[in-house]
N, C-alpha and C positions, 0 to 999 in steps of 0.2 A: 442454276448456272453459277451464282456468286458461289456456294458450299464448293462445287469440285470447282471453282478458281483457287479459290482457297488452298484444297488438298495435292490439288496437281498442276500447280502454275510453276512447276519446277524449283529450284534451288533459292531463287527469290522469293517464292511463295509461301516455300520454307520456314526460311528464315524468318519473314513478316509476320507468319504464323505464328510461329513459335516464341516473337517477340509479346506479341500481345496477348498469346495463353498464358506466358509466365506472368504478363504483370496483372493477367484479371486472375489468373491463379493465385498471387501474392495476396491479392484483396480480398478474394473466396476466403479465403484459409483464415485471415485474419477475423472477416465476418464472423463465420464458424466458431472459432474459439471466441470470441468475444460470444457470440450467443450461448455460448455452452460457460459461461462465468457464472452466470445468477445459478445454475445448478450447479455446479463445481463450490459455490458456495453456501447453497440452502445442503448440498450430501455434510458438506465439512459440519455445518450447525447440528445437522440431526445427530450425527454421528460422536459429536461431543455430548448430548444431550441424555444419547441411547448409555452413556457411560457414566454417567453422573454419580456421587456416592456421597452425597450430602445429603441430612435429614431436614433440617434449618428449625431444630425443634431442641430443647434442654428435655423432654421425657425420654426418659432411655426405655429402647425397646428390648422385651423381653428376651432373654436367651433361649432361645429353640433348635429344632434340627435344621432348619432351614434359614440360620440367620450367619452374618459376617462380620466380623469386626475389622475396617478398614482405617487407617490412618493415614494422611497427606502432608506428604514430604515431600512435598516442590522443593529443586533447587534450582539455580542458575550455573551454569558454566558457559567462562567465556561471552557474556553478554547472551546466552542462548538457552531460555528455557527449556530444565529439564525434570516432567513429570513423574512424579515418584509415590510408590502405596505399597504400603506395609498390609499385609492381607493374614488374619487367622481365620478359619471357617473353624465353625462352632457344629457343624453337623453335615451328615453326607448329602444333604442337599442345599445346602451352601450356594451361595447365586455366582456365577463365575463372571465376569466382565467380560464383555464383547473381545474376540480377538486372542481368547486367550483360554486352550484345551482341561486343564490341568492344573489344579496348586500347587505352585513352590512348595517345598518346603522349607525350613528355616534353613538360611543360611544361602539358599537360594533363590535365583528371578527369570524373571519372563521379561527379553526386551524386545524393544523395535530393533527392526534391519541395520537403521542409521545409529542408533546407538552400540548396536554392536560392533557396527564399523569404526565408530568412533575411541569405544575401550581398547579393539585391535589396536588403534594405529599410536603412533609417538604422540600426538598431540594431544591423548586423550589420557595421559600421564598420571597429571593430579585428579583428573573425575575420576580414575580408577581407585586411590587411595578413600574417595567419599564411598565409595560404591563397593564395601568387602564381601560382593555375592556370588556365587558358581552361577553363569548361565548356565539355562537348561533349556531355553525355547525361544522361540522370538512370537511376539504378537503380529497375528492377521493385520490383511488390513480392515475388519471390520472393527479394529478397537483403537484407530491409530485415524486420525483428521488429514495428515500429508502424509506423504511418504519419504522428509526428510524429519519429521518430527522426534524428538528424542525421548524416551519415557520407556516406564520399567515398574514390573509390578514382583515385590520381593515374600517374602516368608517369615512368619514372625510368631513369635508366641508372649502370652501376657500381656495381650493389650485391652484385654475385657474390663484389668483397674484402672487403666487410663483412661476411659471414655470422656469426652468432657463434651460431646454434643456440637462441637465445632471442627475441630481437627480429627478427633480420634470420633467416631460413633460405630454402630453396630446398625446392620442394613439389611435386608430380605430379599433386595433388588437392585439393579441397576438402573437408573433414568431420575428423573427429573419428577421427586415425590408429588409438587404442587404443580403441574402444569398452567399457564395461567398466558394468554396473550400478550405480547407485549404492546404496549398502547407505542405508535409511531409517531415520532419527531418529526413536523414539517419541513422544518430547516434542512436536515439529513437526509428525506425523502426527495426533496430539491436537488441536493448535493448529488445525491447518487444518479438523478436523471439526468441533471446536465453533465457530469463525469461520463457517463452511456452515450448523449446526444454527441458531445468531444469526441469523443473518442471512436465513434462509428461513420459522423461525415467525413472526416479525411480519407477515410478507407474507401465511401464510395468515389469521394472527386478522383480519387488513383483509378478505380475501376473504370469511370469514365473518359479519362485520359487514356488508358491503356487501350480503350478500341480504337482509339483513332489514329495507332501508330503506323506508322507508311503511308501515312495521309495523300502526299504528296504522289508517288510512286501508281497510287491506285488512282487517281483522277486522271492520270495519265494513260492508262487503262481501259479506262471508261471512255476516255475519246476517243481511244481504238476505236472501242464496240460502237461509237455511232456512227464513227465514219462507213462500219459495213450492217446498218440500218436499225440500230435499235432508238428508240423514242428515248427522251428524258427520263418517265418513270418508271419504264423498264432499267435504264443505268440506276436508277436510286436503288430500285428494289434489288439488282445485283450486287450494291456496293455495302447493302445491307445485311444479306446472304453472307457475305464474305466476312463482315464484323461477326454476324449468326456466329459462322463458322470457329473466328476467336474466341466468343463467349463459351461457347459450349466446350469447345477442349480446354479453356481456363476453368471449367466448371470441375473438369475430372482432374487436371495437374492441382484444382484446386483443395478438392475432395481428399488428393493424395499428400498434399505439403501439409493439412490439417493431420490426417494420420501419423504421420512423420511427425509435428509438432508436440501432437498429441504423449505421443511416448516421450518424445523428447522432455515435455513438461513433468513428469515424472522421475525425473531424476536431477531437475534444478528445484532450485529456491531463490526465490528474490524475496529481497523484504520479509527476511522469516516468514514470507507465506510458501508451504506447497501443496501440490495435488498431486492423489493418483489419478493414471490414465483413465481410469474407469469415470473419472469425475466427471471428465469433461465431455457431456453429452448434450450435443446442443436440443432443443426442444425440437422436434419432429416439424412443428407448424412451423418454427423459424429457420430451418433446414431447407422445407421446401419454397418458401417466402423468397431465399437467399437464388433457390435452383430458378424458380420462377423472375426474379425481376433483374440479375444480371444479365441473359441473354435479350428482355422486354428492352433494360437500357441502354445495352449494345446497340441494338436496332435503331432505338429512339433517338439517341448523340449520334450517330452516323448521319441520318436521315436531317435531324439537325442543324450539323456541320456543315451539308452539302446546298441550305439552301440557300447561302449567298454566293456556290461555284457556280458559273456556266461552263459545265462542259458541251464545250462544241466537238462535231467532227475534225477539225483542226487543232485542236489543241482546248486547253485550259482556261479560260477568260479570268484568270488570278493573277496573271503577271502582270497585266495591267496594272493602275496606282487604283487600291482597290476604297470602297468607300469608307467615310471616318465613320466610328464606330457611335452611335448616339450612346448618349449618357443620361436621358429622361428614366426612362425604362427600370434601365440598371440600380437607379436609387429605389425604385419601389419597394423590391426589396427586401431591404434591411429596414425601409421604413414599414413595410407591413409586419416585417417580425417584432419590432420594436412597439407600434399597435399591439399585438396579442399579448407583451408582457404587461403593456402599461396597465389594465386592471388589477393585476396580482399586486401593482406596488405598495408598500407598505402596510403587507399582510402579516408581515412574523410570523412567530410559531404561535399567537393566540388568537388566531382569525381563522382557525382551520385549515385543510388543506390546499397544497396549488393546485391547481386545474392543469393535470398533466398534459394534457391536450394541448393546452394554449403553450404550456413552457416549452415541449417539442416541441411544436412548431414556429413558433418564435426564433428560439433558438437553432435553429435548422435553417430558419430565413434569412437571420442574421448574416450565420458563416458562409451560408451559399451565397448570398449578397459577395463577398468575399472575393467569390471563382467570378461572381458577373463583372464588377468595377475594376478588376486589374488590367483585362484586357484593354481595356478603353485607357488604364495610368499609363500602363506600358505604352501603348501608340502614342498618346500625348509628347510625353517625356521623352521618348527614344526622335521623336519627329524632329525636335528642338535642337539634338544633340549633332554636333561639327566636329567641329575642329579636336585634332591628337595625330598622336603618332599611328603607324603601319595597322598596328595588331588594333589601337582602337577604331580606327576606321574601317576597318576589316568588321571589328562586332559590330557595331553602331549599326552600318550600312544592311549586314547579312539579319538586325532586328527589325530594322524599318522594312525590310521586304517581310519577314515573316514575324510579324510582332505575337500574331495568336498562338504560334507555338511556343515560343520562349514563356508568354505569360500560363500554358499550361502546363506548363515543365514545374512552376512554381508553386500552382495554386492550393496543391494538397498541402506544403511546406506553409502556404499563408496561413490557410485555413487551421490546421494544426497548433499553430506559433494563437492567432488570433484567441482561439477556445481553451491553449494552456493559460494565455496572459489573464483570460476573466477567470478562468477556474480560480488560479492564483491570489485572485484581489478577493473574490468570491472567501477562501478558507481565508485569505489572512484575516478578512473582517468579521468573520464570527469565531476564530481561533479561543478567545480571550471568552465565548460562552462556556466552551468545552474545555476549556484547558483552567486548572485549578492550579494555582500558586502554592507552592508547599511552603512553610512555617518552618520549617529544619533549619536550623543554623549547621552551615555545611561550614562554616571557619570552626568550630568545636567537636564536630563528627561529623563522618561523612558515613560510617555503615552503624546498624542497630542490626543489635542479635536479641532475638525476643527468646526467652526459655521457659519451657513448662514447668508448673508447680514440681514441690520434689525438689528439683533441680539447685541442689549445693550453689548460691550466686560466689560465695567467695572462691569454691575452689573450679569455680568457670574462669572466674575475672583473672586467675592467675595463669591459664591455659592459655588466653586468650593475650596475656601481657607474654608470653613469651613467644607466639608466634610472627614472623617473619613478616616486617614491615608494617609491625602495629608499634603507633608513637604512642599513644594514649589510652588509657580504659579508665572509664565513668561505669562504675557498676551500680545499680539502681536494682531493688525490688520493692511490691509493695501489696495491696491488696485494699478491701474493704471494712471501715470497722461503722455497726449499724449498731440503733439503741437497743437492738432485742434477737433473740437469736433466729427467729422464723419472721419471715417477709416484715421487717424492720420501714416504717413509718420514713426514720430518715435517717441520714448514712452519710460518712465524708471518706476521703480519701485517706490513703496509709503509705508514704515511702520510709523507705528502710535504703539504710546505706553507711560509709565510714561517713566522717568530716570531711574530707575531698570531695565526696560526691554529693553530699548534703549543700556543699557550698556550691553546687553547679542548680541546686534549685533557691535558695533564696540567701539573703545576707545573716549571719552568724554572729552572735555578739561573741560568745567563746563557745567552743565543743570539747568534748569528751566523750571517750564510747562508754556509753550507759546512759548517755542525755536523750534528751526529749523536749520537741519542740512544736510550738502551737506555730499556723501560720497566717500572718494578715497582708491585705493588698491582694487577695488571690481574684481569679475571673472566675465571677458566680457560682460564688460559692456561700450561700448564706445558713448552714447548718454546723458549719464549726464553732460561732460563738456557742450556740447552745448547747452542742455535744461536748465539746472541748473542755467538761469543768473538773478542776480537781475531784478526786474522788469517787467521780462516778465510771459505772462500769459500762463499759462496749465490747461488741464480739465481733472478732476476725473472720473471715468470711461467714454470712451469715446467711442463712437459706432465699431462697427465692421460690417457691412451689416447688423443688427437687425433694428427694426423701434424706439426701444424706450431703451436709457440708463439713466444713473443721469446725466453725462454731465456736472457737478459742474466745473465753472470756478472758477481759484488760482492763484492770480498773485503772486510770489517769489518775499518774503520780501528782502529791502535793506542788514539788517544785516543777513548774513548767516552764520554759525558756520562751520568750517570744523571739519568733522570726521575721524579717521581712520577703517575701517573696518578689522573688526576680524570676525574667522569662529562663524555663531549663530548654537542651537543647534542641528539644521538639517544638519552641517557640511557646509553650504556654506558661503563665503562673500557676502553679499550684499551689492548691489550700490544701485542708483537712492537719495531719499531725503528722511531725518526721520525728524518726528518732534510727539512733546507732543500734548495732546485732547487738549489742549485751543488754538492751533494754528491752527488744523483743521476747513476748511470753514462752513459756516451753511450751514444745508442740506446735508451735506455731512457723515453722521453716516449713512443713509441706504443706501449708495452704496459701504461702504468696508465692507470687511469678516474680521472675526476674528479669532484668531488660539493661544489658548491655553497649554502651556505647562508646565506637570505638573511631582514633581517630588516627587516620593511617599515611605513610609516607608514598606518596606515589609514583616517586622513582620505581620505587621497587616494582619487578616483573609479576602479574598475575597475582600482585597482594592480596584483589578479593578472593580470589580462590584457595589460599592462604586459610584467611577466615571463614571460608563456607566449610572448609574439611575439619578444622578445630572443632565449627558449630556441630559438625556431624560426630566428631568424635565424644564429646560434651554430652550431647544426647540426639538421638535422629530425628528428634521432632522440632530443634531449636529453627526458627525460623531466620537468617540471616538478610539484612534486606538493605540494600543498599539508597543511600539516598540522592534526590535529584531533587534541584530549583523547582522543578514543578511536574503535577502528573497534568494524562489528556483524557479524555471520554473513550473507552476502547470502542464504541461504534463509531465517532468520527474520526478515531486513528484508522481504524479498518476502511474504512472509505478514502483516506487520502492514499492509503498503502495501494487501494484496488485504484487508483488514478496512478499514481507511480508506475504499479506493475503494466497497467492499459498503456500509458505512454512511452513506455521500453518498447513494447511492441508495437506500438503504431511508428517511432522514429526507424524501426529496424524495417519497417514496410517501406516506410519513405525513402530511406536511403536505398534501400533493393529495387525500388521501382523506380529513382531517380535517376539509377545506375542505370538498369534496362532502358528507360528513355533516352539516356544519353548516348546510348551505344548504339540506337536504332537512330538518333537525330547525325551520328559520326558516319553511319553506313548508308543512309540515303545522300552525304557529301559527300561519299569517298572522292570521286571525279574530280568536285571540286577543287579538293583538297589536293589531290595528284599534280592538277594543273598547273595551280599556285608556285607548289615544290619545285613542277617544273620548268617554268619562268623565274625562279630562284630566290621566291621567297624562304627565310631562314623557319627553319623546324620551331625553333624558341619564340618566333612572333607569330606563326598561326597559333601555338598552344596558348600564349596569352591571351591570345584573341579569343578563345574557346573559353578562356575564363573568365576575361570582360562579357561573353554572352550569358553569361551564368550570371556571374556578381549584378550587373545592372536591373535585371529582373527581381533577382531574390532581394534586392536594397528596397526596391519598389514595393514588394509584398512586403516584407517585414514590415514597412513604417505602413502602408494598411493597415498589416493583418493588429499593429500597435495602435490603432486609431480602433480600429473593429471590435477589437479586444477589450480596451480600456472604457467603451461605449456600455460591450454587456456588460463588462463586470462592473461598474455603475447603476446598471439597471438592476442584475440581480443584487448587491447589495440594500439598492434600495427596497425593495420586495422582499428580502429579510430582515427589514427594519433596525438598517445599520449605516452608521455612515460611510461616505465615502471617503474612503483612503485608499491611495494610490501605493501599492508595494513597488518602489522605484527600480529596485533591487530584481527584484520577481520578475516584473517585465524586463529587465535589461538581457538577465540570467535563461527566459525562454528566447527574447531572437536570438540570445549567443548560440544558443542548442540550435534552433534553426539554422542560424549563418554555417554555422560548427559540420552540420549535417551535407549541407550544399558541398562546403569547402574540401572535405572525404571522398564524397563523389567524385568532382573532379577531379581529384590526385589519380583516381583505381581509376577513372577513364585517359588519363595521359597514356600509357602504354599502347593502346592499340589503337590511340590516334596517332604515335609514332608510327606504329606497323602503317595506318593507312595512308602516311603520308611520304608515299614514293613512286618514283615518277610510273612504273610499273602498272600503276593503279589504270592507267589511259589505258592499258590494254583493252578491246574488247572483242567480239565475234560477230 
């Protein structure tokens, strides 16, 4: 009987319906793709892996029919990496990379989708000028991690004398030569459970809220049915039917807004992450988990709900002044979740792992703690509240009669706000493990251009000094000089450069290009006194186990200049010996590298880009890399990025189902609202009254969900054996996003609280 109340209780039944399939639909969907992330992100991993073209070996492998010679020419454009490989196949069975039918030939490439979208359009201007290749094909997505990813595999010939075992190698295959497990970070594994636990109870408390929309309207319903003889548990069991009935159609609207989502996700990107649709396939057991316990907890918050109503044959027994809500109960709680962390505390990452068991549930008890005590703030607080004007007494009055709704209009908003604020204290206090402080002196340079052996440094430095928006160039090369020509006992360093750049590593008594200088004060460096003597002989790059280096013998000149060493711009002292180009031996230009550093005007428009195309013109293997204050751990950036992108989506649920709620909390007033107009309340002070109902509540949860919040993320600091520090910033910055969130809603619900507020509304049949 509840199911076809449900489907045919006419135009009202409707609507009611259809309110609370969208909002368990909203929650479905969001479930859904949240369970389909951990595979959306184990396809992306393998997928990188399945492509892999590093040997991570100096033995070069032999030339055969079935071998490759690949080189990796990453660049950046635009802050957005863009992967790049020079490919020669050495024979007709040549190992081809995932995604991609056919070798280039020179002069041409094989890109992504997005990158070819990209060289079409104007903005992709200057990476056109890096990138002089004919498309001929675009790669699958078997060779491609997203499908906004940019990358490009080009044609090349002569790269068999470049091999150097790092950038350039020769390969049989594609993947990952050394497979090897990666041992897991506790701290990380923590990280990512409680970002998963966050980011999945707000979605249920909306599901849970969302059955119980028309609350009101259906208890009124049910005292029909007993006035014409149904018992109490027969009204339960129909009032549960009829939730049934919401969960199950929010089960297929829900199925269906995931499919929608699903493509949808394919053609965004947030936070440089994206997915193809294919990606996102939630695990079959967590699919059915999802079909199974939403209509379970439809039924179970219905049934719930209903046992502090009496519905009688006459009416409702809730208008009465109904009982005060106890507060014993309600703290267990958070105090039982806060019990199952307290063992973990002060485990770090060298006590093994968390007991994931205990940290969900913990944490699950906490924030649900969350949805239980607000109820009870809100009746408190609102009980208190008098005296104001029209529009506040209007809210005040319409929250003390129905305090339990207002508080769960909110709680997914506390709950939410609560689990970002510990997340937040959570990363800021172990930030400072993962995050490594760079050494660069960014007042002297701010980009490095690294070049391959070979590579002319003088007639770089001069390419590089006339492109657009470089202030400065420090040209630097250098290499190895050891006491013996094969695997040398002991070895010091070698920079080569003019006197300008010689003086950006240590102090100068006087230079000349043809000097040569010893250097003292350096960091650990204890082989230059010994090597460094007049007269004796060293060789420039000198073997390691390989069959073939430069080898260049240098016997150290009589007159030797002492230096003092000062930090150069990469923040170190260096030792071993400098000297100017005229003092370097012949033959000895193709076996140092060179290293570029340049210091740029940053007015100028797209200056690095400037420099990455110079680098490319220079030679396609020049590395350009730009510098920053400090790098981070790419697994705990990855993991704060998948909290970013989870919390985009969970605020865009909230605000869609805050919306929904509000729109169903305006149509079960309409009447009211009609009346008021009619007796000649002004339009401008019911809507602030609408907003006073709102603000008083979400003021309440926020400084909760800041109490709740600031609680866990104290506890979990402590259980990653760090202290407490309070990101004041972090928490202010998440209830703004909550307030921010609330205050949205309201605005898109004014409109058709206008429409329903006209006298019209009194109409009935």
């Amino acid at each position: 009987m509840g199911l076809r109340f449900a489907f045919t209780g006419g135009r009202e039944g409707w609507v009611r319906l259809l309110l609370t399939a969208v909002g368990v639909g909203l929650g479905v969907a969001l479930l859904l793709l949240t369970t389909a992330l951990p595979n959306a992100l184990t396809v992306r991993r393998d997928r990188e892996e399945a492509r892999l073209d590093y040997t991570y070996s100096q033995t070069v492998m032999p030339r055969a029919d079935n071998t490759l010679v690949i080189a990796d020419i990453d660049t950046t454009y635009r802050e957005k990496d863009v992967r790049g490989r020079l490919m020669e196949p050495e024979g007709a069975r040549a190992p081809l990379p995932p995604g991609v039918d056919e070798f280039p030939a020179v002069g041409e490439m094989v890109v992504s989708p997005a990158l070819k979208e990209l060289l079409a359009s104007d903005s992709g201007k200057l990476l056109r000028e890096r990138l002089p290749y004919r498309i001929v094909e675009t790669i699958g997505e078997s060779g491609l991690i997203g499908s906004a990813e940019l990358a490009y595999y080009a044609g090349a010939d002569g790269l068999a004398t470049k091999i150097n075992g790092s950038s350039v190698a020769r390969i049989d295959r594609f993947g990952d030569p050394h497979p090897t497990p990666e041992r897991s970070d506790p701290v990380l594994v923590l990280l990512s459970l409680v970002v998963f636990v966050v980011l999945l109870t707000p979605v249920a408390v909306f599901i849970a809220a969302a059955v119980r929309f028309g609350g009101e309207r259906r208890d009124r319903r049910l005292a029909a049915l007993r006035l014409i003889g149904s018992d109490g548990g027969m009204t339960r069991r129909i009032a549960a039917g009829e939730a049934l009935a919401g969960a199950l159609l929010g089960l297929v609207l829900g199925a269906g807004f995931f499919l929608v989502g699903r493509q949808v996700a394919g053609s965004l990107e947030v936070l440089d992450v994206s997915v193809f649709p294919s990606y996102l396939n939630p695990s079959p057991l967590l699919a059915v988990l999802v079909a199974v316990a939403v209509p379970a907890a439809a039924v179970l918050v219905t049934l719930f709900a209903l046992r502090g109503v009496v519905i009688e044959p006459l009416g409702v027994v809730r208008s009465a002044r109904p009982a005060r809500r106890r507060l014993w109960w309600r703290l267990l709680l958070p105090l039982a979740g806060l019990a199952m962390l307290y063992p973990m505390i002060g485990k770090g990452r060298t006590h093994g792992d968390f007991n994931q068991y205990l940290v969900t549930g913990g944490v699950v008890l906490l924030l649900v703690g969350v949805t239980a005590l607000l109820p009870w703030i809100v009746e408190t607080v609102v009980a208190r509240l008098g005296r104001g004007g029209v529009a506040w007494q209007l809210a005040v009055r319409r929250l003390q009669l129905s305090s339990g709704t207002a508080a769960r209009m909110v709680n997914g908003i506390a709950v939410a706000v609560a689990g970002a604020i510990a997340l937040q204290m959570l990363f800021a206090g172990v930030d400072s493990d993962y995050t490594k402080q760079s050494q660069n002196d960014l007042s002297r340079a701010q980009m490095q251009v690294s070049l391959p052996g070979g590579v002319p440094v003088g007639a770089a430095a001069g390419e590089f000094a006339a492109t657009q928006g470089v202030r400065k160039v420090t040209a630097l090369s250098g290499g190895t000089l050891g006491d013996t020509r094969k695997d040398p006992a002991s070895s010091i360093e070698l920079s080569i450069g003019d006197c300008a750049a010689l003086r950006e590593l240590a102090t100068l008594p006087s230079c000349h290009d043809g000097d040569v200088f010893v250097l003292r004060g350096a960091e650990y460096d204890s082989d230059t006194p010994k090597l460094a003597r007049p007269g004796r002989t060293l060789y420039l790059d000198p073997s390691y186990g390989s069959e073939h280096s430069g080898e260049v013998a240098w016997r150290v000149p009589p007159e030797l200049k002492q230096a003092q060493s000062i930090k150069d711009p990469t923040g170190v002292r260096r030792g071993g010996i400098m000297m100017t180009p005229r003092a370097l031996p012949e033959g000895a230009n193709a076996w140092v590298t060179g290293d570029i550093y340049l210091s740029l005007d940053s007015s100028v428009p797209d200056v690095r880009e400037y420099v990455r195309n110079t680098a490319a013109r220079v030679d396609v293997r020049a590395d350009a890399m730009v510098w920053s204050a400090s790098e981070q751990s790419r697994r705990f950036t990855s993991i704060r990025t998948g909290l970013f992108v989870g919390a985009a989506c969970v605020l865009a649920l909230i605000g869609a189902s805050l919306l929904v709620s509000q729109l169903e909390q305006l149509r079960e007033r309409k009447k009211l609202l009609s009346s008021l107009v009619a007796f000649g309340t002004r339009r401008r002070t019911l809507s602030l009254s609408v907003l006073w109902q709102t603000a008083i509540p979400i003021a309440l949860g926020l400084v909760l969900a800041s109490a709740v919040g600031l609680a866990l993320g104290a506890v979990l600091l402590k259980m990653t054996a760090q202290s407490i520090r309070v990101d004041w910033a972090g928490v202010l910055s998440m209830a703004g996003i909550g307030a921010a969130v609330v205050l949205v809603v309201t605005l898109l619900s004014l409109p058709p609280l206008l429409r329903l507020m006209r006298p019209d509304g009194l109409r009935t049949e």
